[in-house]
N, C-alpha and C positions, 0 to 999 in steps of 0.2 A: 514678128514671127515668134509663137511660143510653142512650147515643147518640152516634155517632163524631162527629169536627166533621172535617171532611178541607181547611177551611180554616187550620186552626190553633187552639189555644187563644187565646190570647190577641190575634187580633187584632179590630180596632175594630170592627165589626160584630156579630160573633157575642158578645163582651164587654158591649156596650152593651146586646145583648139579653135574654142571662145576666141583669145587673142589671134588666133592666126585667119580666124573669120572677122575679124576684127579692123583688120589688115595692120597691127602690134607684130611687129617681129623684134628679134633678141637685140638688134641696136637702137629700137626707138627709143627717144626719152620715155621713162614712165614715173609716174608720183604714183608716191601713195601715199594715203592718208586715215585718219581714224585710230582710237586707241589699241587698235593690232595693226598696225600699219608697221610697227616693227617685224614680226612674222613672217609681214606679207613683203618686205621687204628681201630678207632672208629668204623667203622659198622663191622669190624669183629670180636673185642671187645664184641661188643652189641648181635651178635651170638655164640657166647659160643667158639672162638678161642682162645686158653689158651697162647699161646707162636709168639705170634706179635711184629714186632717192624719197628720201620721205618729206613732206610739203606739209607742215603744221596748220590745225585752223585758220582760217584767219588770210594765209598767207596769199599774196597775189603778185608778186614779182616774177616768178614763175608760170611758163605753160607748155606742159609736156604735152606730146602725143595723146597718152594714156593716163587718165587718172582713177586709180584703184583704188574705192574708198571699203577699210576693213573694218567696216563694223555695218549689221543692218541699219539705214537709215528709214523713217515712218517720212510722212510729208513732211511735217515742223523741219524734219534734221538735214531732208535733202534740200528743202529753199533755203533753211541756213548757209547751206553750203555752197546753191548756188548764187546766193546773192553775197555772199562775205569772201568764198573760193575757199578754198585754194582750186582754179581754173586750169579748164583744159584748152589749150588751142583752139581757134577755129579750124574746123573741120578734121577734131582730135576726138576720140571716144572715152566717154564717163563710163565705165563698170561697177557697179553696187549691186548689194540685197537689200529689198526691201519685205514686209511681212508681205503674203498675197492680201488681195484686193477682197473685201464679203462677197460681192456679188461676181465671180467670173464667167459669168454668161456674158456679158457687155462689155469690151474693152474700155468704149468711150466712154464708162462711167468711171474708171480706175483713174482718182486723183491724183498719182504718181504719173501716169502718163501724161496727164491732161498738164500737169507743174512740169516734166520738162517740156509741152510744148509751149506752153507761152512763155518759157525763159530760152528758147532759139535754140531745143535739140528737136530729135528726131531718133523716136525707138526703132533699132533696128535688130533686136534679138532680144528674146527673153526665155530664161528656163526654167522649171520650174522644180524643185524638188522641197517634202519635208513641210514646212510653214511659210516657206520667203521663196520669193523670184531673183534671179540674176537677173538686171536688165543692162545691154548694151547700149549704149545711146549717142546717137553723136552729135556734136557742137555743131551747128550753121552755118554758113560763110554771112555776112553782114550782105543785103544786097547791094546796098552802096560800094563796099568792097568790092567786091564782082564786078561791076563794072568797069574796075580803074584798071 
């Protein structure tokens, strides 16, 4: 689902909502990550998020709910990240910016979408304002998983 935000991405309202669309509420665990991952740590802090922390590249011992990466990722930065992590939960939601796609008459052509689906998410929001998309995405359950 996409949809311009003409207030901005990233500000307090239309964010808070994102997460609450999200189904992110103020006690889930949340990562973040990227070099304003500090910031972003802090203004979720300053809104009543109880269980924040920041999740360095790299890192994969952790898997929060929500993982908020603060800086725009292009394709290169988001396979990085989904093949190295720092990882969200199954069935936890990834939120990024990425720049928009050239062509947006065609979803199916937008490389960011097409890279999380064959790394096991599922776009379920996207907004759009400025030069970059917000995209919501969520993690998969493993089918094997499911079953047990």
């Amino acid at each position: 689902m996409s949809q311009a935000s003409p207030s901005g991405l990233l500000h307090s309202a239309p964010l808070i909502s994102l997460l609450d669309k999200a189904q992110v509420d103020r006690t889930s665990p949340i990562g973040v990550t990227g070099p304003s991952g500090l910031s972003a740590l802090l203004w979720l802090c300053r809104h009543g998020f109880e269980q924040v922390g920041y999740l360095k590249p790299g890192c994969t011992q952790e898997h929060p709910d929500a993982l908020l990466v603060a800086h725009t990722c292009d394709v290169e930065a988001l396979d990085r990240l989904l093949v190295h992590g720092p990882y969200v939960r199954e069935g936890g939601v990834l939120i990024f910016q990425s720049p928009l796609p050239l062509d947006r008459a065609d979803a199916g052509t937008d490389p960011v979408h097409r890279l999380l689906e064959r790394r096991g998410y599922t776009v379920e929001r996207c907004l759009r304002g400025g030069h970059r998309e917000l995209t919501v995405a969520r993690r998969r359950r493993r089918i094997w998983a499911q079953a047990a």
